[in-house]
N, C-alpha and C positions, 0 to 999 in steps of 0.2 A: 320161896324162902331163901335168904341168904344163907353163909356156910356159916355165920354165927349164931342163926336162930335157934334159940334153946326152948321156944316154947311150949315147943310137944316131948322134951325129953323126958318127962316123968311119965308119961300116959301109955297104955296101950287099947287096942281098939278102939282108935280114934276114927269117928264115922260122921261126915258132915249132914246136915240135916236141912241147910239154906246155903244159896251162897248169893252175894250180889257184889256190887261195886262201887268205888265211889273214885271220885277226880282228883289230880288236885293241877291248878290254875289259879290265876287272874280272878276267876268266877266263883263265889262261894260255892255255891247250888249248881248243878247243870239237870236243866227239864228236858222233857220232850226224846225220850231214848228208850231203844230195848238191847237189853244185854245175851245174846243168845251163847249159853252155855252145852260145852257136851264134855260129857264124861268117855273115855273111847275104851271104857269095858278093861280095863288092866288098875289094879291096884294093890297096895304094898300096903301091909297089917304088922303092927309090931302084936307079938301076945303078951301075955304075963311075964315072961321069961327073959322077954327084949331080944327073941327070934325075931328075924322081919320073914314075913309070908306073903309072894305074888301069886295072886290068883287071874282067873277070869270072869267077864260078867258082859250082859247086854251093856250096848251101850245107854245111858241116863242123859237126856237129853233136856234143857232145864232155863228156863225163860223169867228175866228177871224186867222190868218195866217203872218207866219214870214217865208221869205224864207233864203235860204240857204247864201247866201247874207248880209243879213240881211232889205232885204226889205218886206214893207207890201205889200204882194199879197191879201188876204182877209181882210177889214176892220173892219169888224166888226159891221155892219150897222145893225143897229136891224130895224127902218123905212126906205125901200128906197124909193124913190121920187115913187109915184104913187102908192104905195102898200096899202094894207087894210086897214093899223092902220099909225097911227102916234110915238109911242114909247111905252115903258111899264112900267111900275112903278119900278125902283129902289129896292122897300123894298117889300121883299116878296122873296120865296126861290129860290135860283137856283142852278145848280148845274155846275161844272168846271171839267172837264178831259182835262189835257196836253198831248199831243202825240207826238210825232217821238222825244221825247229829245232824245238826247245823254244819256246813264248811267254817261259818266264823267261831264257833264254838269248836272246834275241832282243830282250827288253828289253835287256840288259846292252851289245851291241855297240854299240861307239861308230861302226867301219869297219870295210872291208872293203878289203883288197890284192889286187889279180890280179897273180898271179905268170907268167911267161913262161919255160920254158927250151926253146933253140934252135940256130941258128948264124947267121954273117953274113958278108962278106966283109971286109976291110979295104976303105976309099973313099977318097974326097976327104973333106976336112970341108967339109959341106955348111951354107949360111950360113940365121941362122934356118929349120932344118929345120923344126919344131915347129910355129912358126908354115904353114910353106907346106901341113904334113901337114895343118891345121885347115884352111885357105881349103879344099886340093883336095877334100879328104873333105866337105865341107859343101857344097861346090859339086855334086858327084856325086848325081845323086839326089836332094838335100837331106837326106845323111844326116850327122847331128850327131856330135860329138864333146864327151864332157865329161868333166868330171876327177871 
């Protein structure tokens, strides 16, 4: 998220629920890929109040799939129906490894979007959010945040 993203200032308990990825290039479509996500167990909760709260958690480990096709084989599903948890916090580190590109397809990519779907609650609007996400998360741990 850039320092102007205002999209999650009104929300609190924001918890993603999917997440995947998409290109952008030369290429409309990019097939034949799997997007291996992990979540590294530390996340930042805004509440009702537009307190922010770091906690701890296993790490969520989360596999997103384009086939050859260009169809989704894996989702991307961070909560499936019945499972432990219900989603995980958005903000807070993760880490992305793309696999089986093509080298020529890999030239062509200019970026790369992570996509989030989820829920949240309605909040306060919380004042430079953005900002306080980057100090607390960088302060934690020393774990970075970058656009």
């Amino acid at each position: 998220m850039g320092d102007d993203d205002s999209n999650f200032i009104n929300y609190s308990h924001a918890l993603a629920t999917r997440i995947w990825i998409s290109f952008v290039g030369p290429r409309s479509k990019v097939a034949g890929f799997t997007a291996a996500f992990k979540n590294h167990g530390r996340a930042l909760i805004f509440d009702d109040s537009g307190v922010a709260h770091i906690f701890s958690h296993v790490t969520v480990p989360v596999s997103y799939e384009v086939g050859p096709n260009g169809e989704e084989v894996v989702s991307g599903e961070i909560a499936p129906p019945g499972g432990d948890y219900v989603g995980v916090s958005p903000f807070g580190p993760w880490t992305l490894a793309v696999l089986n590109l093509q080298p020529d397809v890999l030239k062509e990519i200019k970026d790369v979007t992570i996509h989030f779907d989820g829920f949240a609650r309605s909040g306060p609007k919380i004042k430079s959010q953005q900002a306080l996400i980057k100090r607390q998360l960088m302060s934690f741990d020393g774990a970075a945040v970058t656009k």
